[in-house]
N, C-alpha and C positions, 0 to 999 in steps of 0.2 A: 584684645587679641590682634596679631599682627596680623597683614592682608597674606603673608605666607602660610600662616595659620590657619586661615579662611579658606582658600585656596585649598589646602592641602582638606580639610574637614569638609567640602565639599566633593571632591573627589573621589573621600574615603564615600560620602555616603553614596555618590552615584553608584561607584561600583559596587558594596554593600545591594543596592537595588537591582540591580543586575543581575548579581546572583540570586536572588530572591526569585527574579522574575519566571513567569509560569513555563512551561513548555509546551504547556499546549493551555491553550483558551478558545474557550467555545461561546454560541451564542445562542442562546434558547427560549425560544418564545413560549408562553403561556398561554394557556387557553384562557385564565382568571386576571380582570384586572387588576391595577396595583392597588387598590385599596384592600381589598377582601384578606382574611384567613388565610385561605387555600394562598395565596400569593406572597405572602410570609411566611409559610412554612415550606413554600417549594425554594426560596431563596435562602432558608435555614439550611434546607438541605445542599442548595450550593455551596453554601460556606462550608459544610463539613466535609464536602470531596477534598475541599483545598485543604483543609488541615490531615487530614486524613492521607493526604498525599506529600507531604510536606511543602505545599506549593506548586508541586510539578502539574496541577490541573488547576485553573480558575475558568467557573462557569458563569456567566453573564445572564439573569434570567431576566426577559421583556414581557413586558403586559400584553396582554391579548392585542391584536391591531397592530402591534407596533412596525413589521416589517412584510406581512403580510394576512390577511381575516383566518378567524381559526380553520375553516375548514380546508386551508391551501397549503399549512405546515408539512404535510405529507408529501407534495410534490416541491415544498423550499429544501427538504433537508437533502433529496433525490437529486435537485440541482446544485447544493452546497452554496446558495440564498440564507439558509439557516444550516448551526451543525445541530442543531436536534430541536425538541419541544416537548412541554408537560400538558400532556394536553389527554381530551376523555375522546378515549378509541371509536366511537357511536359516530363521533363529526366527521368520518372519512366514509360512510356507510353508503356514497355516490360513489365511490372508488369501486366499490365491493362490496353486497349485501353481508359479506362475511364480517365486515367492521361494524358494520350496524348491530347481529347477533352475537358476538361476543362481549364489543363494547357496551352492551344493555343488554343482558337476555332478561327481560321484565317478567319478573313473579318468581323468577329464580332462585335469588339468594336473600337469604333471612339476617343475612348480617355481614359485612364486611370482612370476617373472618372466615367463613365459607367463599367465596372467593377467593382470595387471599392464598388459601390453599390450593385452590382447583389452579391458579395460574403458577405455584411455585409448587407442587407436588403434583399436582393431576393431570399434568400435559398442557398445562395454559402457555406457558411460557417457550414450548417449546413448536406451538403449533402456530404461534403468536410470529416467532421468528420464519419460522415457513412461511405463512401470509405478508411478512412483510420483505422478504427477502429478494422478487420480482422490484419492489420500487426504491433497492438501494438503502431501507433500512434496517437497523438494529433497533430489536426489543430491549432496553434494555433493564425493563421490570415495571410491576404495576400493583394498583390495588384498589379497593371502594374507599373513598370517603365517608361512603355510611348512606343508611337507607333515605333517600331524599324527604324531606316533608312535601306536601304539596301545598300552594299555592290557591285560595279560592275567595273570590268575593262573595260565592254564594255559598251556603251548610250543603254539607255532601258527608254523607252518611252511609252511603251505600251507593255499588256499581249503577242504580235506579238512578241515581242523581247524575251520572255521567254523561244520561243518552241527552243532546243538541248540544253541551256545555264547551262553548268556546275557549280554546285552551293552548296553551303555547307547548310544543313538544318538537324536540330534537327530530332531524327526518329519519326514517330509517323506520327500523323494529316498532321503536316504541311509539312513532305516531300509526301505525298499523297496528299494535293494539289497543291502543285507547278508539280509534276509530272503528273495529272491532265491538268496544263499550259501549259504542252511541253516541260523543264524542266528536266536536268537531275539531282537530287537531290543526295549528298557526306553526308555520315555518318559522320562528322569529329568533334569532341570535339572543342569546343570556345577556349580552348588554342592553337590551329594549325591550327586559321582561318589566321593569316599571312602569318607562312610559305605553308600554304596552294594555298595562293594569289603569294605570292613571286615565287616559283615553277611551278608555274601554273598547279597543279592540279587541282585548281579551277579557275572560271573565276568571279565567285560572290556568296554573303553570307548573308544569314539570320542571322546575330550577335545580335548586341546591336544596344543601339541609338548613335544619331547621334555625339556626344560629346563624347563617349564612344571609337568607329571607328579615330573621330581622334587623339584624343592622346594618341592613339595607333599609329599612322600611317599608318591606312589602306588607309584613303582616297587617302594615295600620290601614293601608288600601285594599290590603285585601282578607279581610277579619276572618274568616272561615279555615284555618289553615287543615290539613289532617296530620295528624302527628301518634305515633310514628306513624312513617310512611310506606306506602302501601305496594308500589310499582317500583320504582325506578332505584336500579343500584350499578351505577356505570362503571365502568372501569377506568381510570388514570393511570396514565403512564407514563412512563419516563424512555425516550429513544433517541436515536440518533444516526446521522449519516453512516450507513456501514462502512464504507474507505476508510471514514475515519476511526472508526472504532476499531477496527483490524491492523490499524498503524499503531496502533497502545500498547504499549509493552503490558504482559501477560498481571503482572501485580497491580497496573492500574486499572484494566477491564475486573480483576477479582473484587477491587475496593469497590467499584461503580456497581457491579453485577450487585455484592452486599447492603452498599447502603442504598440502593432502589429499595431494596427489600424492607429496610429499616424506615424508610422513606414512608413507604404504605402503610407502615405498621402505626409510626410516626403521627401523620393525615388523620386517619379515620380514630386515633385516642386521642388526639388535641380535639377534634370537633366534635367528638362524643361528650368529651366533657364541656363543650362551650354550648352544644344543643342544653345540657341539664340545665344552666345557669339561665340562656334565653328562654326556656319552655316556664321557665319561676317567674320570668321577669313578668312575660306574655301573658301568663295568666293573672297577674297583678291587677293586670290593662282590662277594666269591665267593656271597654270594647270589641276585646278581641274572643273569638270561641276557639278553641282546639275540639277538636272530632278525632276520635280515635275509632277505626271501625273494627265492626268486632269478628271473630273470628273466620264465622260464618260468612260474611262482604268479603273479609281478604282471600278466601276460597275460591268462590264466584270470580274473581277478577284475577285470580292466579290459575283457571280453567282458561279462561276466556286468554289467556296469555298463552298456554301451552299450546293452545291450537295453532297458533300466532308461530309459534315458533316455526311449525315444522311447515306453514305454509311457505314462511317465510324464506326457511330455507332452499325450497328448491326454486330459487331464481338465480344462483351458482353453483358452480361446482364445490367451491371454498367454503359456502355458506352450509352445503350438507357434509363438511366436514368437520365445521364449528359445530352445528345439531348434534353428529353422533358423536363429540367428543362431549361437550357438555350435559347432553343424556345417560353417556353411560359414566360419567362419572358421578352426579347425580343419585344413579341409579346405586353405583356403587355404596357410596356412603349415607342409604335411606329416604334422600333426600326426596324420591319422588313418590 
C-alpha cells in the first residue's frame, strides 16, 4: 500500500470515529466492586444504553471507591464530581432518615417483584424523585436484587438467636431493627464484610445474597448462613445529575427511563438463578449449614420490623411520607 494510501485509510478511519463518537458520556460509580455479579450486570446494562441509543450515550461504570466512598455519591452527582451512580438507596440514610426507609423497609417485601412494583406502579418512583429533587438528583429507576441471605458463624434459627449477636448492618432502618432483635449492629462498609468475619469483629452480616456471599467466600468463614433470607431487601438504583438529565433529548431520557426498568428486572433473575446453582454447590460443602427459618421466626422478626418502621419514621418529615406511602400501598395489595 502506498503512504498516500495509508494516509488517506487513516483519515477515513479517524473520521469514521468521530462520528461514532458519543454525545453525551457519563461517569457512574458503583456501589459493588468490580469483581462481583451485581458489577457486571450494571456494566451489561451500560453497554445496552449505548446500543440502544445508537452511540449517542456511553456510560462509564466505576467500582465502589473509585472517585469518591459509597455513601458520598449523592452529594458527587449534586456537585457534577460524578454524573450519576448504581448504588442501594439505604447508604444516603445520613442525608434523610427517608433514604434509609425506602431504601430497606425490612420485613417488607417477600420478593423482589413486590417492590419492583411498588417503585414503578405504586408511587415509588415518583416519590423517589420528590426526595431526590432538593439535591439535584434524577431517579432514574430501581429494583431489589433479591432477598438477601444472611451471613453467620454462628446457627441462627430464630429471632432468639439474634439477641448480643455481633453483626454488620448498613446504618439507618435496618441497624434499628436488628437492634430492636437484640442484636448488636457494626457500621462496616460491604468491602470489610470479610475481614470483618475473618477477625472476628463480627460474628454475622447483613450483605448481599446468597451467590454473592459465596463467591466471595464468606460462607466458608462463615458456615451458618440463613437462606432464604429473612430481612433485608434494598433497593438499587440507577440515578443521575438532574441538569444533566433534563439536557437529554426526550427519546433518550425514554430509552434510559425503560432500560432502568429492564435493569431490575435484569439484577434480581440473573441472581435468582446464580443463588439456585451456589445454594447446590453449599450444600455439597459438609461444612457448611443453610438454616432456613420457619414461618413462624419470619413473623416475629417481620412484627418487630413494623414497629421499626413507624418509629422510625417520625425522625422527618420525608421519612412520614415514605411510611404512609409504603403502608398504604402495602395495605393495598394485602400485603399487611
Amino acid at each position: 500500500m502506498t503512504p498516500l494510501k495509508l494516509v488517506a485509510g487513516f483519515l477515513s478511519a479517524t473520521f469514521a470515529m468521530n462520528l461514532m463518537a458519543a454525545d453525551f458520556n457519563f461517569k457512574f460509580q458503583s456501589s459493588d466492586p468490580s469483581g462481583v455479579k451485581n458489577f457486571h450486570i450494571q456494566q451489561e446494562w451500560a453497554e445496552r444504553v449505548g446500543k440502544m441509543t445508537g452511540g449517542r450515550v456511553e456510560i462509564t461504570i466505576l467500582p465502589v471507591g473509585s472517585v469518591v466512598s459509597h455513601t458520598e455519591t449523592l452529594g458527587a452527582m449534586k456537585m457534577g464530581v460524578l454524573d450519576g451512580h448504581v448504588s442501594v438507596t439505604g447508604y444516603f440514610s445520613g442525608q434523610d432518615p427517608a433514604f434509609g426507609l425506602i431504601g430497606n423497609t425490612v420485613g417488607a417485601w417477600s420478593s423482589p417483584d413486590q417492590l419492583y412494583t411498588y417503585i414503578n406502579y405504586g408511587g415509588g418512583y415518583e416519590l423517589m424523585n420528590e426526595l431526590y429533587k432538593p439535591y439535584g438528583v434524577k431517579f432514574v429507576g430501581g429494583g431489589g436484587t433479591g432477598l438477601e441471605s444472611f451471613v453467620s458463624k454462628k446457627p441462627l434459627d430464630g429471632v432468639e438467636d439474634l439477641k448480643g449477636l455481633k453483626m454488620r448492618a448498613p446504618e439507618g432502618l435496618v441497624q434499628s431493627v436488628f437492634a430492636a432483635a437484640g442484636a448488636s449492629p457494626v457500621n462496616l462498609p460491604g468491602s470489610e464484610v470479610y475481614t470483618g468475619l475473618s477477625k472476628g469483629v463480627i460474628d454475622a452480616a447483613d450483605y448481599t445474597v446468597f451467590s454473592t456471599n459465596q463467591s466471595a467466600g464468606l460462607n466458608e468463614i462463615a458456615p451458618h448462613p440463613v437462606y432464604p433470607g429473612f430481612h433485608s431487601l434494598p433497593l438499587l438504583e440507577i440515578a443521575m445529575n438532574l441538569k444533566e438529565w433534563n439536557e437529554l433529548p426526550e427519546d433518550i431520557q425514554a430509552i434510559m427511563t425503560t432500560s432502568a426498568r429492564d435493569f431490575a428486572k435484569d439484577i434480581s433473575t440473573q441472581l435468582a438463578i446464580a443463588d439456585v446453582k451456589a445454594v447446590k454447590e453449599a450444600r455439597e460443602d459438609p461444612n457448611i449449614t443453610i438454616h432456613n427459618w420457619s414461618d413462624e421466626e419470619r413473623m416475629k422478626f417481620r412484627e418487630i420490623a413494623r414497629k421499626q418502621w413507624k418509629t422510625y419514621a417520625e425522625q422527618s418529615p420525608n421519612a412520614e411520607k415514605v411510611y404512609k406511602s409504603v403502608t398504604q400501598f402495602l395495605e393495598s395489595q394485602g400485603l399487611l
